[in-house]
C-alpha positions in Angstrom: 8.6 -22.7 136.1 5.3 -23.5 138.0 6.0 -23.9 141.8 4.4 -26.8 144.1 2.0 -26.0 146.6 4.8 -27.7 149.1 7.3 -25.8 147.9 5.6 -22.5 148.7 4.7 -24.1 152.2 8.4 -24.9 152.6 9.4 -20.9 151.4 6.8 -19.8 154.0 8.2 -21.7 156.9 11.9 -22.1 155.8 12.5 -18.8 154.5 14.1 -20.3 151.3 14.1 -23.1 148.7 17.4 -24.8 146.7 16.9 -26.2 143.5 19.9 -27.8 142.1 21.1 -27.9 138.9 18.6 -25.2 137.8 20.5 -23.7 135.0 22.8 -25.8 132.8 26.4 -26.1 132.2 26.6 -23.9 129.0 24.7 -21.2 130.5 27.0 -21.0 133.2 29.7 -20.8 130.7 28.4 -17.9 129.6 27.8 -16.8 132.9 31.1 -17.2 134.1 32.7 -15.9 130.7 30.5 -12.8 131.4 32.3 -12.4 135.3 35.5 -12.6 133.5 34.9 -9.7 130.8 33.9 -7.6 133.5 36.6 -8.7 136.0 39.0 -5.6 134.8 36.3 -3.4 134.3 36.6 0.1 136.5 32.9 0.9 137.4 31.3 2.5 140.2 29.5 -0.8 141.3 32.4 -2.5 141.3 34.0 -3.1 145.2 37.5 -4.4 145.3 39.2 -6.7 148.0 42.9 -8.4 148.8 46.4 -8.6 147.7 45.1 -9.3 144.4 42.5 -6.5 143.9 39.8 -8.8 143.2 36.2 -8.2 142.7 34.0 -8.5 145.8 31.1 -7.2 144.4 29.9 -6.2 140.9 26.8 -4.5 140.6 23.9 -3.8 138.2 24.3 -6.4 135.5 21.4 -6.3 135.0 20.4 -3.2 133.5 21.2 -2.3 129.4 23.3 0.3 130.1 26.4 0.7 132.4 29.8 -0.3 132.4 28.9 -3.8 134.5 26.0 -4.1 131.7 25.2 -7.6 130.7 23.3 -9.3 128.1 23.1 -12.7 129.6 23.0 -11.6 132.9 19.9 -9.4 132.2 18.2 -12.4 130.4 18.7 -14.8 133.5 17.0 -12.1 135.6 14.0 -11.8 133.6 13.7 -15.9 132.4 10.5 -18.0 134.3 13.4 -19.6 136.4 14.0 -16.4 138.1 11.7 -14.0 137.5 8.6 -16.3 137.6 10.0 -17.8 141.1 9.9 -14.3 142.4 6.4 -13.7 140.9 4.6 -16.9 142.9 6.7 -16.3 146.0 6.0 -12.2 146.1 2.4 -12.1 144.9 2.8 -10.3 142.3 3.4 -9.8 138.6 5.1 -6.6 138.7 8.4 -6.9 140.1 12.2 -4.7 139.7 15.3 -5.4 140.9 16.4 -3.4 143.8 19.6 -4.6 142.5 21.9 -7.5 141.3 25.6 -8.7 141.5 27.9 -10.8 141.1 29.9 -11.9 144.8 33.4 -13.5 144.5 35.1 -14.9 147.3 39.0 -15.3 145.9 40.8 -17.9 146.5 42.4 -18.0 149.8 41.6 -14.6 150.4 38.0 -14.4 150.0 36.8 -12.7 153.1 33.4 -13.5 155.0 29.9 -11.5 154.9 28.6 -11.6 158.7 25.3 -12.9 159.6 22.9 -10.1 158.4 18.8 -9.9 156.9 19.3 -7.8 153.8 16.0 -5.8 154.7 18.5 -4.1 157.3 20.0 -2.3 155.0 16.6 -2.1 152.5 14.3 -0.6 155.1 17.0 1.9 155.3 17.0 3.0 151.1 12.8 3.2 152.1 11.7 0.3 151.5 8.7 0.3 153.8 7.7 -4.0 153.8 10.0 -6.7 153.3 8.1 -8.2 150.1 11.3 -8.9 148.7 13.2 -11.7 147.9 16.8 -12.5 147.0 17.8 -14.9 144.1 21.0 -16.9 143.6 22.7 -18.4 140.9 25.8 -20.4 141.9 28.3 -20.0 139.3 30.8 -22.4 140.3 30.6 -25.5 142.9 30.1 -24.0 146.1 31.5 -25.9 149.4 31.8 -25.4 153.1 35.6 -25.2 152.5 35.0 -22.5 149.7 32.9 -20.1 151.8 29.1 -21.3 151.0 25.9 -19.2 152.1 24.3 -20.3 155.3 20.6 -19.6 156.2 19.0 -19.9 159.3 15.5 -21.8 159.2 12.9 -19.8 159.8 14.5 -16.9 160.9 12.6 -14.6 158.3 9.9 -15.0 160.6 11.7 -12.7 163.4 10.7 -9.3 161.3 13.6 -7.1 161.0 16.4 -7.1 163.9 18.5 -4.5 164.8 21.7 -4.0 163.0 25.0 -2.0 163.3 27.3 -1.0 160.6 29.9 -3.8 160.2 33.2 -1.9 158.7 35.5 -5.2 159.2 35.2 -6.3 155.3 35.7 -4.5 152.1 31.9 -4.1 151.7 30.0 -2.4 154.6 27.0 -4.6 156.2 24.3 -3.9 158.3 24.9 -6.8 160.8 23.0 -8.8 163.5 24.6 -7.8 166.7 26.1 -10.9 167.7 24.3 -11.1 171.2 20.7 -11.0 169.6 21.8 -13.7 167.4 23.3 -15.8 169.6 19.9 -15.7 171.8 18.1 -16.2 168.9 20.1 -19.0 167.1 19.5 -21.2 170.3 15.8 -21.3 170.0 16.4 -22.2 165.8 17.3 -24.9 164.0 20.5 -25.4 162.9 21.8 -23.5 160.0 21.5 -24.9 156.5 24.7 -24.9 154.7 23.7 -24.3 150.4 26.3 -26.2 149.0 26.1 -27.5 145.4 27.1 -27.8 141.8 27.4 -24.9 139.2 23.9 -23.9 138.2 22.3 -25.2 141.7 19.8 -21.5 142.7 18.1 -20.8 145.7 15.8 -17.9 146.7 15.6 -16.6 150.2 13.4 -14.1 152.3 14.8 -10.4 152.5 14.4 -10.9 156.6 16.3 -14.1 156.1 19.5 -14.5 158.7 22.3 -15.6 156.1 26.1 -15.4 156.4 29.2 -17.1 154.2 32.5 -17.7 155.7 36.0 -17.1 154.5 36.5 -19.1 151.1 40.0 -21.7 152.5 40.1 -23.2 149.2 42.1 -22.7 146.1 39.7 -21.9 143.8 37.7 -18.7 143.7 33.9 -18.9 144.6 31.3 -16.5 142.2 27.4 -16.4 142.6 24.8 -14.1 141.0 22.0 -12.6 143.0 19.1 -10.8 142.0 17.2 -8.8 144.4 13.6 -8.5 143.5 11.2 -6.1 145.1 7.3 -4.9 144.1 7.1 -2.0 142.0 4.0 -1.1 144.6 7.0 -1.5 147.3 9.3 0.9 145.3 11.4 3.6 147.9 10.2 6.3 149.7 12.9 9.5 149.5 15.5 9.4 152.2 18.0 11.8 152.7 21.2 11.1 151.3 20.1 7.9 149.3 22.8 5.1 148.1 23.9 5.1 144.3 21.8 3.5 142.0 23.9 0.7 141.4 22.6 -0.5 145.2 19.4 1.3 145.5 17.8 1.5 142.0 16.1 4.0 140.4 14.6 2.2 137.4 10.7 0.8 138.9 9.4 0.0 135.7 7.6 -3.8 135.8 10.4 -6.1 134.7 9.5 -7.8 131.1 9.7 -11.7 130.9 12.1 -13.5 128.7 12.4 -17.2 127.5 15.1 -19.2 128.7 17.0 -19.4 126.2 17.3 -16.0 125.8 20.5 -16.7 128.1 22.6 -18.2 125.4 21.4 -16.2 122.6 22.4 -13.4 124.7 26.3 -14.6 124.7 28.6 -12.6 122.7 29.0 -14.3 119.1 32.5 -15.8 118.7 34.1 -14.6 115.4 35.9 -16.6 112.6 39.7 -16.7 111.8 
C-alpha cells in the first residue's frame, strides 16, 4: 500500500491519517473470532475489568509463541496495509513492535482511557526518540456513544508532556495533567472523533494526545493496535523494566507478508 505525498503531509501536520474500510468484512471475521478464542484465556498480558471480568487489554498477539499468540493477528501486523504504512511514515524498513493488543470497551461498562501520548510511558521503557507510530484496526463499528478514540490535531508536534501515573482505571496510564492540557487544547483545533465501520484503520504519532470515553452502548467495542518502533530505536536498559508483553524484547526486523496471509492464517474449520 503506496502512500500519497498528501497523505504524508497530512500525517506530518495532523499527527494521524483514517482510512476506512481498510480491511474487509471476512478478515474481521477472523479477527473478531480470534478476540473470542482468546477471551477466556488466563495470560499474563491479559488485564481484566467490570462486573463481568472482561478483557481490557490483551497483549502480544502478535508474536508465535504465548498464550495470547495469534496466527491472523501476527499476519495483519506484518501485511503492506500495516506494516508498509509504518515503513513510509517512520523512514525506515526495519521496524518491531514495541507491542500489540487488542482494547475492549464492554458494553455498558467499558471504562475510559484518559487523554495521554503513548511516548509517556515509551520514553520511560528507554525508548530515547519518539519514531514510533501506533496502528489501529477497528474490529467492530466504532461510535461516539460506544467510546471512540479522539485525537487532537497536531498535538504530536508539542514533544513529550509531562505525565502522572493515572491509577483511576483497570490499566495504569501515564496521563496529561489536566491543567497542561486544558491550556494546550485552547490553542488546538478541536478534537477529531475516529468513528467508522469494522475494518476502518488509522495510524497515529507516539506524541499524539488521544483519549476514548466510557463505551454507553450495548454492544461491546474491540480494536487492534500495533505499536511499531525502529529496530535502531530499540530500548536502552532501565531499572526494573515492564514485562515483555508491554516492552518487548524481540528487535529483530519484522518480515513482510501478503495480505491475504490474514485469512489463510484462520484456523481451518473441520468436517462433521
Amino acid at each position: 500500500m503506496q502512500l500519497t505525498p498528501e497523505q504524508i503531509d497530512a500525517y506530518r501536520r495532523d499527527g494521524f491519517l483514517v482510512f476506512p474500510d481498510l480491511v474487509a468484512p471476512a478478515e474481521v471475521a477472523v479477527l473478531r473470532d480470534e478476540v473470542e478464542r482468546l477471551w477466556d484465556v488466563e495470560a499474563e498480558g491479559t488485564v481484566r475489568e467490570g462486573a463481568r471480568r472482561a478483557p481490557k487489554s490483551m497483549f502480544r498477539l502478535h508474536e508465535a509463541d504465548g498464550a495470547n499468540a495469534s496466527a491472523p493477528f501476527r499476519a495483519l501486523s506484518r501485511s503492506p496495509r500495516v506494516l508498509g504504512v509504518a515503513q513510509q511514515l517512520l523512514g525506515a524498513d526495519d521496524l518491531y513492535l514495541h507491542h500489540s493488543k487488542v482494547n475492549v470497551k464492554a458494553a455498558i461498562e467499558g471504562s475510559v482511557w484518559p487523554w495521554h501520548q503513548d511516548f509517556g510511558a515509551w520514553n520511560l521503557d528507554g525508548i530515547e526518540r519518539p519514531d514510533m507510530a501506533t496502528y489501529m484496526v477497528m474490529l467492530d463499528d466504532a461510535t461516539e456513544l460506544s467510546g471512540c478514540l479522539y485525537m487532537l490535531p497536531g498535538s504530536h508536534r508539542w514533544g513529550r508532556t509531562e505525565a502522572y501515573l493515572d491509577t483511576s482505571t483497570a490499566y495504569r496510564l501515564w496521563s496529561v495533567r489536566h491543567d497542561e492540557l486544558i491550556r494546550r487544547m485552547r490553542e488546538s483545533p478541536p478534537p477529531v472523533a475516529v468513528t467508522g465501520r469494522a475494518g476502518t484503520c488509522a495510524i497515529f504519532h507516539c506524541n499524539l494526545m488521544h483519549a476514548s470515553g466510557h463505551n454507553l452502548s450495548m454492544g461491546d467495542r474491540w480494536q487492534a493496535y500495533f505499536c511499531f518502533n525502529t529496530c535502531a530505536n530499540r530500548p536502552v536498559d532501565v531499572a526494573n523494566p515492564r514485562p515483555d508483553y508491554v516492552r518487548s524484547r524481540n528487535w529483530a526486523p519484522m518480515q513482510p507478508m501478503p495480505d491475504a496471509a490474514v485469512l489463510a492464517a484462520a484456523a481451518p474449520v473441520l468436517a462433521d
